[in-house]
FILUMPA-108731 format. One line per field, with one value per residue: residue in three letters; x, z, y of N, C-alpha, C, O in turn. Coordinates in Angstrom, 1 decimal. Layout:
# residues N
residuo: [ALA,...] $
nx: [X,...] $
nz: [Z,...] $
ny: [Y,...] $
cax: [X,...] $
caz: [Z,...] $
cay: [Y,...] $
cx: [X,...] $
cz: [Z,...] $
cy: [Y,...] $
ox: [X,...] $
oz: [Z,...] $
oy: [Y,...] $
# end
This chain:
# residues 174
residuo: [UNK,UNK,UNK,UNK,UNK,UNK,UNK,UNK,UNK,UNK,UNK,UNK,UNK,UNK,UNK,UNK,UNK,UNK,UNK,UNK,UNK,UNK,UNK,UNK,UNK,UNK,UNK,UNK,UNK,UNK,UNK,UNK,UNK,UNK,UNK,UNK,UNK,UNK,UNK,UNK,UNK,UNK,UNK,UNK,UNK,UNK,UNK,UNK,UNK,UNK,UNK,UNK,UNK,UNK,UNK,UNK,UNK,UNK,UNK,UNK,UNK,UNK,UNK,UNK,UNK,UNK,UNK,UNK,UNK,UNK,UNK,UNK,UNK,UNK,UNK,UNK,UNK,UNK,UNK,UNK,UNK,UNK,UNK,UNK,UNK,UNK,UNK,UNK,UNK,UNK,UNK,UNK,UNK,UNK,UNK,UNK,UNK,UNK,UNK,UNK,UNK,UNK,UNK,UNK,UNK,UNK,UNK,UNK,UNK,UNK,UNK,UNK,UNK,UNK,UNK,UNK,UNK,UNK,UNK,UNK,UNK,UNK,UNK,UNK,UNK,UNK,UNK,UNK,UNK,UNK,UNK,UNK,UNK,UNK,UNK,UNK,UNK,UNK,UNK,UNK,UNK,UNK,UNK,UNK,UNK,UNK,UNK,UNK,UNK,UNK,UNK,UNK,UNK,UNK,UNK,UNK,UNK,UNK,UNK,UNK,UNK,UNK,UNK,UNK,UNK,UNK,UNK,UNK,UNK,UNK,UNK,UNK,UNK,UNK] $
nx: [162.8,163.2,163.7,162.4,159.9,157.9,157.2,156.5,154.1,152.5,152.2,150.2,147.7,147.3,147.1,143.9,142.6,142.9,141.0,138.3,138.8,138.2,135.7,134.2,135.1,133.6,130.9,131.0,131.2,128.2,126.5,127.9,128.0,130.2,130.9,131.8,132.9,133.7,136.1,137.3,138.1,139.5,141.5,143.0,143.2,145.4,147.6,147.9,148.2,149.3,151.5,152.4,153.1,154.0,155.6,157.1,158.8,159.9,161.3,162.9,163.9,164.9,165.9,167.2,169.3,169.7,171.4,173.9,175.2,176.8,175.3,174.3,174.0,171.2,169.7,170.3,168.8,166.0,165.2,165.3,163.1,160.9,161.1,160.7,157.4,156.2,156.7,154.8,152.9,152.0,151.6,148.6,147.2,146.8,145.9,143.2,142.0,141.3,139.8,136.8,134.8,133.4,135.1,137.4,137.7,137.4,139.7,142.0,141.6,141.5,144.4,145.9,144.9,146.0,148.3,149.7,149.5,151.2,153.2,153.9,154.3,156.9,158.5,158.0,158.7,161.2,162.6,162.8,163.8,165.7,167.2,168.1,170.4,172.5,173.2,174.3,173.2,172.7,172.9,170.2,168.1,168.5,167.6,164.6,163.7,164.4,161.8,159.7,160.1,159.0,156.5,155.6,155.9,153.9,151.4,151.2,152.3,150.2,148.2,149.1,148.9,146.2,145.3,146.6,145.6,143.1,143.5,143.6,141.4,138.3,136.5,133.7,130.2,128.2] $
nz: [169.5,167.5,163.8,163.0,164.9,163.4,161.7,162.6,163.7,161.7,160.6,163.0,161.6,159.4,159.7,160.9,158.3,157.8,158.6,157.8,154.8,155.3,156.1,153.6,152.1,153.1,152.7,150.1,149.2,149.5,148.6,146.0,144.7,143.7,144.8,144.3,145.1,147.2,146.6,145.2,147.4,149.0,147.0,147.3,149.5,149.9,147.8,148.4,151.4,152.4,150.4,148.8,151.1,153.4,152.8,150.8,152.7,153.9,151.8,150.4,152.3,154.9,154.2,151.7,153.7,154.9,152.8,152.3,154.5,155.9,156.5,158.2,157.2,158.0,158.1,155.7,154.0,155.4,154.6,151.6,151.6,152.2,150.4,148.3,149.3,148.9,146.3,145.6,147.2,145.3,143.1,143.3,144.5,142.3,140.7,142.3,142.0,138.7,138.4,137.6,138.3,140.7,142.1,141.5,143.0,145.7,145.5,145.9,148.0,149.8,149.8,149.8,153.0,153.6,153.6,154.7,157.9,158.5,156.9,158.4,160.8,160.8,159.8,162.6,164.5,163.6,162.3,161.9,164.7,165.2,163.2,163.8,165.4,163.3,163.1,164.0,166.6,165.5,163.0,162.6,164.1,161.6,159.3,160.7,160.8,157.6,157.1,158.3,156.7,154.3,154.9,154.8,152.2,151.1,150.9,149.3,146.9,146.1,145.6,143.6,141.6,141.0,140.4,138.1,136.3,135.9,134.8,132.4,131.9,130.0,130.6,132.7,131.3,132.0] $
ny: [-12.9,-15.9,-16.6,-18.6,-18.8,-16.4,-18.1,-20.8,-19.9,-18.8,-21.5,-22.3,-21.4,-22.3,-24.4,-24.3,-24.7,-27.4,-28.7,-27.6,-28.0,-30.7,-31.0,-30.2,-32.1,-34.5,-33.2,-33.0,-35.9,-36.9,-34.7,-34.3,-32.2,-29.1,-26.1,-23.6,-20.9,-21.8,-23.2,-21.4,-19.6,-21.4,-21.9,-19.1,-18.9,-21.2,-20.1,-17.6,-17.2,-19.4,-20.5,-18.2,-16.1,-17.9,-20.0,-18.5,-16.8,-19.1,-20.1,-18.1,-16.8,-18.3,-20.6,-19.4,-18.6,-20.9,-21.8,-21.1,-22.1,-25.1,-27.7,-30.3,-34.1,-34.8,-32.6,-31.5,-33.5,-32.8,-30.8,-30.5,-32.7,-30.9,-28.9,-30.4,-31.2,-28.4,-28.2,-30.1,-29.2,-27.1,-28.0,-29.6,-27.6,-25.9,-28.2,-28.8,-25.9,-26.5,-28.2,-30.0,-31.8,-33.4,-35.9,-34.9,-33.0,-33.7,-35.7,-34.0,-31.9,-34.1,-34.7,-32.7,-32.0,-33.7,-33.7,-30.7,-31.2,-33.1,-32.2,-29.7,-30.8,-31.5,-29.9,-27.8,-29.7,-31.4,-29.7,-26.4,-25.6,-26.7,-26.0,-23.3,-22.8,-23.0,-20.5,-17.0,-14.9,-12.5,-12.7,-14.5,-12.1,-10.5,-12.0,-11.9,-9.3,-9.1,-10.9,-9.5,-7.2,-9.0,-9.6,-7.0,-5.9,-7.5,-7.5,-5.0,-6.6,-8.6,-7.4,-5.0,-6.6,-7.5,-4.9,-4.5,-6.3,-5.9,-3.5,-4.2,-4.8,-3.9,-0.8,-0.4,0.7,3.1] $
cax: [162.1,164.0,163.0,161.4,158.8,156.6,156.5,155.7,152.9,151.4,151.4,149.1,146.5,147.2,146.6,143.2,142.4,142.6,138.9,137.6,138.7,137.6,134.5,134.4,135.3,132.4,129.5,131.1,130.3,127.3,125.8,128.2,127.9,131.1,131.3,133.0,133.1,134.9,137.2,138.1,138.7,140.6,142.9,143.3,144.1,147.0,148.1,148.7,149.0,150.6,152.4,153.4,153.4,154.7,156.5,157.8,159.8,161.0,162.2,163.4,164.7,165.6,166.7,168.5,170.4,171.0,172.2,174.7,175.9,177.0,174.3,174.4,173.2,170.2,169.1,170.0,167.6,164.7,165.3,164.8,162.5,160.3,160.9,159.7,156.9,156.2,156.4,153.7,151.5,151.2,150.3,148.0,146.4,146.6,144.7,142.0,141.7,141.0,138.9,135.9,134.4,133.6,135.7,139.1,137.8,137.9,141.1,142.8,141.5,142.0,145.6,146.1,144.6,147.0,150.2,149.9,149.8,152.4,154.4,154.1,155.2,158.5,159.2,158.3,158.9,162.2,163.6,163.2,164.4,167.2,168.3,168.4,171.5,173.8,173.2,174.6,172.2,172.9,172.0,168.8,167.6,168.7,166.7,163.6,164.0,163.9,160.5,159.1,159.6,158.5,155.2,154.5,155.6,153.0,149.8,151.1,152.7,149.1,147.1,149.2,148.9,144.8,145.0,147.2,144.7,141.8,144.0,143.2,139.9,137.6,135.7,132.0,129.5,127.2] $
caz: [168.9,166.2,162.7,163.4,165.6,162.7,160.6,163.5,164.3,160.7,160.8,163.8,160.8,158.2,160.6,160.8,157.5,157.6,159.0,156.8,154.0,155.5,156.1,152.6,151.4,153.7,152.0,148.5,149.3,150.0,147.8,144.9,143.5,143.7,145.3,143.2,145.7,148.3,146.0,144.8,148.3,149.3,146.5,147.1,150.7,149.4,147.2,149.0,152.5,152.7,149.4,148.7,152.2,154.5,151.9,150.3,153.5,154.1,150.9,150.2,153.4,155.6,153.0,151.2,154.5,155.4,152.1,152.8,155.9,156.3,157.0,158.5,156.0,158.1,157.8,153.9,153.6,155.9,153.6,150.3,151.9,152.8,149.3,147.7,149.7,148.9,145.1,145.8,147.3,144.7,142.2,143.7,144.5,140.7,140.1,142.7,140.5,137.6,139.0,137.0,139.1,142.9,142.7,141.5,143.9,146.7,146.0,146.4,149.3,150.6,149.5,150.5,154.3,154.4,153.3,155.4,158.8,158.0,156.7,159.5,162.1,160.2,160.1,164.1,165.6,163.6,161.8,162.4,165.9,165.1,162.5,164.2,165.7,162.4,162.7,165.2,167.0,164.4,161.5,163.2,164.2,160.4,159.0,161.2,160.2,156.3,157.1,158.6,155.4,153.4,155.2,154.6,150.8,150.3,150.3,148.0,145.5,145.6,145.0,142.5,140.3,141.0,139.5,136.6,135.7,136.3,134.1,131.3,131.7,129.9,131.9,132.6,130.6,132.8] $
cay: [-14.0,-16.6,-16.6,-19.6,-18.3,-16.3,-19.5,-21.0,-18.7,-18.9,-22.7,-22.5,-20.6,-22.9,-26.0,-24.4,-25.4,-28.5,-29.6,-26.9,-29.0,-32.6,-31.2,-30.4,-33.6,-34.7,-32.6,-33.7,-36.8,-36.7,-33.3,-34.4,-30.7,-28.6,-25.3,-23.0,-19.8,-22.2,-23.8,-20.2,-18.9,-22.4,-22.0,-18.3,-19.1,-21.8,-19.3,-16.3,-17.1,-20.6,-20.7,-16.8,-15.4,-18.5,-20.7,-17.3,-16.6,-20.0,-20.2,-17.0,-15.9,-19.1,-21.8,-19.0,-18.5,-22.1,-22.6,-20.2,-22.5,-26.5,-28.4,-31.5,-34.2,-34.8,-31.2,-30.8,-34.5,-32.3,-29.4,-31.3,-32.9,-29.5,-28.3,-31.4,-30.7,-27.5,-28.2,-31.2,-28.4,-26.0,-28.8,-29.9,-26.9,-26.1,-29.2,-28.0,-24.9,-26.7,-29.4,-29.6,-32.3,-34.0,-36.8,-34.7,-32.0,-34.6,-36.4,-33.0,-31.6,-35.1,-34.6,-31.3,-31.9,-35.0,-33.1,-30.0,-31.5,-34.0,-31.0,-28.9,-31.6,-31.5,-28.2,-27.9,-30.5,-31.7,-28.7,-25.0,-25.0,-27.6,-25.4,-22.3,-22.8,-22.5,-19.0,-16.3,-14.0,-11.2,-13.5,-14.4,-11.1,-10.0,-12.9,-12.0,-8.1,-9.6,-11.7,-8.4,-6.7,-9.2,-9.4,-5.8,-6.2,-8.7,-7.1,-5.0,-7.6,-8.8,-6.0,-4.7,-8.0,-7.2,-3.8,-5.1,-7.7,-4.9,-2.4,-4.8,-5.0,-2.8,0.0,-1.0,1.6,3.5] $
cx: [163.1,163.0,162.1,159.5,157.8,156.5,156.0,153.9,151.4,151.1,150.1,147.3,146.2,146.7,144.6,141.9,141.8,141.4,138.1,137.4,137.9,136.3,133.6,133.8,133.8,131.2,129.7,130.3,129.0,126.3,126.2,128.5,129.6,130.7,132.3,133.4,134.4,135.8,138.2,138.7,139.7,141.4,143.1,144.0,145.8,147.6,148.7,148.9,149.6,151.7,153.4,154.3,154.0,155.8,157.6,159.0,160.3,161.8,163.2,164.1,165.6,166.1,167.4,169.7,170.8,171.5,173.3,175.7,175.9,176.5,174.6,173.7,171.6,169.1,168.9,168.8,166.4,164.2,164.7,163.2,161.1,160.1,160.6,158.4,155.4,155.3,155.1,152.4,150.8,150.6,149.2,146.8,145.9,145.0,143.4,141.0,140.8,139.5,137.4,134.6,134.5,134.6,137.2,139.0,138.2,139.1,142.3,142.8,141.9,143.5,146.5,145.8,145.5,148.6,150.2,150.4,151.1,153.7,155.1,154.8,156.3,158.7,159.3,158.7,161.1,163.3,163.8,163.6,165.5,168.2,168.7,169.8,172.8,173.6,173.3,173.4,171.8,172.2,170.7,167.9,167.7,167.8,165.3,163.4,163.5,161.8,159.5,158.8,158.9,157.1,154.5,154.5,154.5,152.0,150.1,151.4,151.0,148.0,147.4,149.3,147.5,145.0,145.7,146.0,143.6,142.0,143.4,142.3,139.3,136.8,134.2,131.3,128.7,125.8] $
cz: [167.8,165.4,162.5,164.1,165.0,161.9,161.1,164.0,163.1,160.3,161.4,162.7,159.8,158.3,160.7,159.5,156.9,158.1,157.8,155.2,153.9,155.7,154.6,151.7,151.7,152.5,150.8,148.1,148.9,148.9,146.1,143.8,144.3,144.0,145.0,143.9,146.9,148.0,145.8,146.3,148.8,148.5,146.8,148.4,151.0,149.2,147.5,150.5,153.1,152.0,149.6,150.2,153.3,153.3,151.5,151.5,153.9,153.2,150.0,151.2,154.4,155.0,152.4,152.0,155.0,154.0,151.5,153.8,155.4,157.1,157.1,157.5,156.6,157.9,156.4,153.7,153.6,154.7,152.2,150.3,151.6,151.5,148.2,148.1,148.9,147.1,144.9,145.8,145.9,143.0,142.3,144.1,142.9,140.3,141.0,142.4,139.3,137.4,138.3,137.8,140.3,142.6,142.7,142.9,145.4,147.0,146.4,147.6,150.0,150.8,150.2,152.6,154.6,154.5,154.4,157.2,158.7,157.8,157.6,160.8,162.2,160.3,161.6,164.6,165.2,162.8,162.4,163.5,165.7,164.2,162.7,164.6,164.9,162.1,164.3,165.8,166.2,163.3,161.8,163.3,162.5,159.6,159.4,160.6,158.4,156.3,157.3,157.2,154.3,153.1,154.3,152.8,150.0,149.9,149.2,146.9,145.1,145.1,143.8,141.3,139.9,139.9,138.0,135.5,135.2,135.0,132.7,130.7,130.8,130.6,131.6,132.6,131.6,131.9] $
cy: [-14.6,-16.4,-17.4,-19.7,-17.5,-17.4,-20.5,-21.0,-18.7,-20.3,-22.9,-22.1,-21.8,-24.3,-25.9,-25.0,-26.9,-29.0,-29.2,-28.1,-30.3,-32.4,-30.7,-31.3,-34.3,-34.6,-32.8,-35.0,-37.2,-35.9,-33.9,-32.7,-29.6,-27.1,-24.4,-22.1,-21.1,-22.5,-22.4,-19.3,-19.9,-22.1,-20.4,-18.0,-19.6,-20.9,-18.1,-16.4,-18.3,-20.4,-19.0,-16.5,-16.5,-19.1,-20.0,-17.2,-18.1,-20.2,-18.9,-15.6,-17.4,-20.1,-21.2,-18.8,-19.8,-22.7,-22.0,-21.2,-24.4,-27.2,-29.5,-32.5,-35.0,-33.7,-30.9,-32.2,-34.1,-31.3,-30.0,-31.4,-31.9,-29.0,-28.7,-31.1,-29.5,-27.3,-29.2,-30.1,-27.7,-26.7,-29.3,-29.0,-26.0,-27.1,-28.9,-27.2,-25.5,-27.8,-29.0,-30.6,-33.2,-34.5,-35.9,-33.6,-33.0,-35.2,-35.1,-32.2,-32.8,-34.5,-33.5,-31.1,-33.0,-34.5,-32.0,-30.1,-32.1,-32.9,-30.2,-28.9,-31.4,-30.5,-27.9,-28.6,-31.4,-30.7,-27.6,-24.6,-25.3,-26.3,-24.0,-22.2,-22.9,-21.2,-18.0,-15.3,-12.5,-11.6,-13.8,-13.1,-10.3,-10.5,-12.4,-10.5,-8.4,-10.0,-10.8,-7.6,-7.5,-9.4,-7.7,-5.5,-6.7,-8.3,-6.2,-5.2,-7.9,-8.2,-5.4,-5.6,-7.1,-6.2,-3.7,-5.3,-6.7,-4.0,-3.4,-4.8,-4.1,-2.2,-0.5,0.7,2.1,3.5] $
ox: [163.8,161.8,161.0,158.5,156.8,155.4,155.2,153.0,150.2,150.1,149.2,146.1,145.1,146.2,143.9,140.8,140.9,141.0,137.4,136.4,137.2,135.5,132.4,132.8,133.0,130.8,128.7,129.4,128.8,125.4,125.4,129.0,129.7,130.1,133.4,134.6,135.5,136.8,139.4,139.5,140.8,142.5,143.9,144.9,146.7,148.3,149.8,149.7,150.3,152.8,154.5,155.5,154.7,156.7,158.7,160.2,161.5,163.0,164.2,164.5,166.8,167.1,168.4,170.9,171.9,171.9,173.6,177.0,175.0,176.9,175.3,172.8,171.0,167.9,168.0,167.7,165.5,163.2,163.6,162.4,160.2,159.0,160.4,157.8,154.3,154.2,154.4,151.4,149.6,149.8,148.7,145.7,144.7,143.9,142.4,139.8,139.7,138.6,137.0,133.5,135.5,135.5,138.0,140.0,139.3,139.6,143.3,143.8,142.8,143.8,147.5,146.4,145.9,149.6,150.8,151.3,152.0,154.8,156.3,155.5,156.9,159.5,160.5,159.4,162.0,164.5,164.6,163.7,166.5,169.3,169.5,170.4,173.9,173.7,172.7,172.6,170.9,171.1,169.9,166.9,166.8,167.1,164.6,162.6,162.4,160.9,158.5,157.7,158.4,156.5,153.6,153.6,154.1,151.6,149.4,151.1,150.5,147.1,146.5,149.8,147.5,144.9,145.3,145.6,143.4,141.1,142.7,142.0,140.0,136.2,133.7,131.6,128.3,124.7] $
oz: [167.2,165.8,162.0,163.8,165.7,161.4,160.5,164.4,163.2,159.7,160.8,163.0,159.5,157.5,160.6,159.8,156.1,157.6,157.0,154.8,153.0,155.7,154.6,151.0,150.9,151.7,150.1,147.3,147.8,148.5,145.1,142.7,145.5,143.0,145.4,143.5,147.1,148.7,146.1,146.2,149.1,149.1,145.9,148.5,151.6,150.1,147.1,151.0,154.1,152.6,150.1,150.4,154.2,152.9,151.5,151.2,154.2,153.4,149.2,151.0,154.4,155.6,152.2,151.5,155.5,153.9,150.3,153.7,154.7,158.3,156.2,156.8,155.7,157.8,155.9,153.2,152.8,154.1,151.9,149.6,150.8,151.3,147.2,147.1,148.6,146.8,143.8,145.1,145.6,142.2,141.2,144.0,142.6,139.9,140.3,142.4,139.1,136.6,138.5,137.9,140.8,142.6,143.6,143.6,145.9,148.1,147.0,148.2,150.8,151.9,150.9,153.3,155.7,155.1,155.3,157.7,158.9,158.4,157.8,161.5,163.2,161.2,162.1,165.5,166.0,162.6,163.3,163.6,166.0,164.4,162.0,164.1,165.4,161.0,165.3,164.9,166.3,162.8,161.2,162.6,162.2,159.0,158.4,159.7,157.9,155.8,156.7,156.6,153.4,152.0,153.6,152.2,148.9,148.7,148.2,145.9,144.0,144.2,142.9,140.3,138.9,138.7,137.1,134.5,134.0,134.2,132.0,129.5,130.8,131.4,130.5,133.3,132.3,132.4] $
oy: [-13.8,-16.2,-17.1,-20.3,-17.4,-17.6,-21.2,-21.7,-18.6,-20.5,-23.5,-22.4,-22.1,-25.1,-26.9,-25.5,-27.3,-30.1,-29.9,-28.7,-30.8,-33.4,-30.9,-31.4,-34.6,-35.5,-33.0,-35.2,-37.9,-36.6,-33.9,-32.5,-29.6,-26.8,-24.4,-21.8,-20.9,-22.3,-22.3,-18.4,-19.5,-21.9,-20.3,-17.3,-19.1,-20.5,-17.7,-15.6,-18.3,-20.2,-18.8,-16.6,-16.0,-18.4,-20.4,-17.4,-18.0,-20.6,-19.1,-14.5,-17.4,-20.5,-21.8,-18.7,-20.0,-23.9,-22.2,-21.0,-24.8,-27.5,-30.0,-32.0,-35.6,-33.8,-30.4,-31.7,-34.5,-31.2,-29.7,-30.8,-32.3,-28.6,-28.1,-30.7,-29.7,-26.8,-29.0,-30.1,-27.7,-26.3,-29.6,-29.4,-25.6,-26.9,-28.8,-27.4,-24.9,-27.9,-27.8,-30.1,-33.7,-33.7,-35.9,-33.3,-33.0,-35.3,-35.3,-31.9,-32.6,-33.9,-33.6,-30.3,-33.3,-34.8,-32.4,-29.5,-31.4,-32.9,-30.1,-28.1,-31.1,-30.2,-27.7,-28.1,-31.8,-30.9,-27.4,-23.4,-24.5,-25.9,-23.4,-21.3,-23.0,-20.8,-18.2,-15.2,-11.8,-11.2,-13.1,-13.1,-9.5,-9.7,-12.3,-10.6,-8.0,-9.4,-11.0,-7.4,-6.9,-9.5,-7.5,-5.0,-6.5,-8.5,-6.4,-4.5,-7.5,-8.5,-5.2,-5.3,-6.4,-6.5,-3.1,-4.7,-6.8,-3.7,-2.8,-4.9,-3.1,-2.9,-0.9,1.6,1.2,3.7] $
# end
């Protein structure tokens, strides 16, 4: 498999999304009342399995290795591009967060279901395959090997934040 092929794989998840949201936006509409459990699992979704767990390995495993290598200057433009992007999202999902009412909650899910696709095209359809080939079959498989570990790191980067946060708490009295 190229490295390509789990970021690939977790697009196809992250594409699911996208209705979820618009149907969302929908019942905003419409209801006007905000939904605070959905908002809090939508941004917790961004947060740790687009942003940390996909974004995390493109930017911390495959952008650190093509920026290692001489990219053509349509690939460094995609790249920018991707990590402009990227930084778009997680403000965006920020302001979701914070969103105290419909209308801002709406223009961000809007926002958010219009960038993801859009994003995604790019990466499949005009980068990550293209750019596989400044890298030898060693580097690739070495790369994908990285992505593997960084998967199994993850749950417990995030867990151990939880029990941080937890540790702070005070204990509840019986």
């Amino acid at each position: 498999m190229l490295p390509a092929g789990p970021l690939m794989i977790e697009h196809r998840l992250i594409e699911r999304i996208v209705p979820v949201l618009q149907a969302e936006v929908k019942r905003l509409d419409q209801e006007k009342t905000i939904d605070r459990k959905f908002i809090e699992t939508v941004v917790d979704f961004f947060r740790t399995y687009a942003d940390r767990c996909h974004h995390g390995k493109e930017e911390d495993i495959l952008f650190v290795a093509l920026g290692k290598k001489k990219l053509s200057a349509e690939h460094q433009k995609t790249l920018k591009q991707l990590l402009d992007e990227h930084v778009i999202a997680r403000k965006n999902v920020k302001k979701l967060f914070a969103a105290q009412d419909a209308k801002t909650v709406i223009a961000q899910l809007k926002i958010l279901s219009e960038l993801y696709p859009k994003h995604i095209e790019t990466e499949d359809k005009r980068f990550f395959l293209p750019v596989m080939d400044y890298f030898s079959r060693q580097e690739q498989d070495e790369m994908l090997k990285q992505m593997w570990e960084f998967d199994k790191q993850l749950i417990h980067e995030k867990y151990g934040k939880v029990m941080e946060e937890l540790g702070s708490a005070k204990p509840i009295s019986s």
